[in-house]
Residue, then its C-alpha position, 0 to 999 in steps of 0.5 A: x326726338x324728331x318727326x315720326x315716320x309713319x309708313x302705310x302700305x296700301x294697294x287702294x291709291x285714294x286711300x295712301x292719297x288721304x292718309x298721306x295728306x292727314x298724316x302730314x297735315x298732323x306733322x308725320x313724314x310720310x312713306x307709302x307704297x301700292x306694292x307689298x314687294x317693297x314693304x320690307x325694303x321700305x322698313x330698312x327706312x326705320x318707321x315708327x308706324x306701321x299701317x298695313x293693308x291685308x289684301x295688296x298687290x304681290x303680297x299678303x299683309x298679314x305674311x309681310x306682318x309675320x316677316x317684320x315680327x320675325x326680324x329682330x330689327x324691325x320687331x319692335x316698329x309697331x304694325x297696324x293692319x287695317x282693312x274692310x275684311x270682317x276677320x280683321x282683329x282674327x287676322x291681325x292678332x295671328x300674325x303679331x300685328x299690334x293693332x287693327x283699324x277696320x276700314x271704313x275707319x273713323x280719322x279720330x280713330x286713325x290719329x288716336x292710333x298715332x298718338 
């Protein structure tokens, strides 16, 4: 298997800046986004991660998590919300997320998520 593709959609640019730079720094490529219009064009790119902020500019991430799971092709790519809403893990289970990392979040938490 080659390098694991992670892509995270955020509209906060510090935060796609650091997850971009400790993502590479583990190895992953890295694919990020400020705009939830382009999350779905972005998985035709195939990621094998997902992280998915719920508040974004054009979009919400937890309708974009409903459309991903409602593909049969991108179903399958594990999808992470994450955000500093205090319904998160509410959140993330309604719309078939497979995970939630609440923000502030912890690095060792977010690199156990890509293990």
């Amino acid at each position: 298997m080659g390098v694991k593709k992670i892509l995270v959609a955020d509209d906060d640019l510090g935060i796609l800046d650091v997850m971009r730079m400790i993502l590479e720094d583990q190895g992953f490529e890295v694919l990020t986004t400020a705009y939830g219009n382009n999350i779905l064009k972005l998985c035709e790119q195939k990621p094998d991660l997902i992280f998915l902020d719920l508040w974004m500019s054009g979009a919400d991430g937890n309708i974009i998590c409903s459309q991903i799971k409602a593909q049969e092709d991108l179903r399958r790519i594990p999808v992470i919300i994450f955000s500093a809403n205090k319904n998160t893990e509410q959140i993330a289970v309604d719309c078939g997320a497979n995970g939630y990392l609440a923000k502030p979040f912890d690095l060792k938490d977010l690199l156990n998520i890509t293990r």
